[in-house]
C-alpha positions in Angstrom: 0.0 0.0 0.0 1.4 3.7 -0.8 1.2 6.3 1.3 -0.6 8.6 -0.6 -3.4 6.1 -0.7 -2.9 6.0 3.0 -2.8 9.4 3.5 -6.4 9.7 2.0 -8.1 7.7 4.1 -10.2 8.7 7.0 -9.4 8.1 11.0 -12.2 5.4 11.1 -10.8 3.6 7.8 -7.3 4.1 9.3 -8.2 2.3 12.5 -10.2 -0.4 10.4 -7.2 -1.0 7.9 -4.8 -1.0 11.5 -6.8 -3.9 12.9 -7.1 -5.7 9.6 -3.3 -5.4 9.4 -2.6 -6.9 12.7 -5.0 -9.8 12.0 -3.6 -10.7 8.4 0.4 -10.4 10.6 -1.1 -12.9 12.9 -2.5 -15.2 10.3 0.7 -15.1 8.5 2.8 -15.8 11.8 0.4 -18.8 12.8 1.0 -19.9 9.0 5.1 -19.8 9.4 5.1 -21.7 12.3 3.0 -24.3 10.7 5.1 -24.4 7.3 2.4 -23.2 5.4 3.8 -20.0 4.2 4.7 -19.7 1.1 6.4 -16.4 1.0 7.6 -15.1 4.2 8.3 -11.7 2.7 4.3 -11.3 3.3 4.8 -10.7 6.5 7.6 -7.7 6.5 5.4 -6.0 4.2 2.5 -5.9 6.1 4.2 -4.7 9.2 5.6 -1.7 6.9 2.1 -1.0 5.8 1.2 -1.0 9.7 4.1 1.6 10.0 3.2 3.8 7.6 -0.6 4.1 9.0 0.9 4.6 12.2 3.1 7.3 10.6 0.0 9.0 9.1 -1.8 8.8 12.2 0.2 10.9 14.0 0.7 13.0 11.5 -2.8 13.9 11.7 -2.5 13.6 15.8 -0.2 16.2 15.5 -1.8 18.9 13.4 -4.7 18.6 15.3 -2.6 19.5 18.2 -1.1 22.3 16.5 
């Protein structure tokens, strides 16, 4: 996912896509341990889409702080 499609979305959709994020991590996790992953590369990726939500997330924090 890019960051300017990130940066689009709303605070609900960024919370939704967060918690989505943390489930599919999981899922992939429970699917290395069991030998069923096929490439494990899924799984850094999806933690840098989880950082860059976080990243926009704050950014927003911040300028409403501002």
């Amino acid at each position: 996912m890019k960051i300017k499609q990130i940066r689009e979305f709303s605070d609900e959709e960024l919370r939704l896509e967060l918690d989505r994020l943390h489930r599919h991590v999981f899922d992939l996790r429970t699917q290395s341990v069991t030998e069923k992953l096929e490439d494990p590369t899924l799984i850094t990726k999806a933690r840098h889409d989880i950082a860059r939500i976080l990243t926009v997330m704050r950014e927003k924090q911040n300028k409403t702080t501002r």
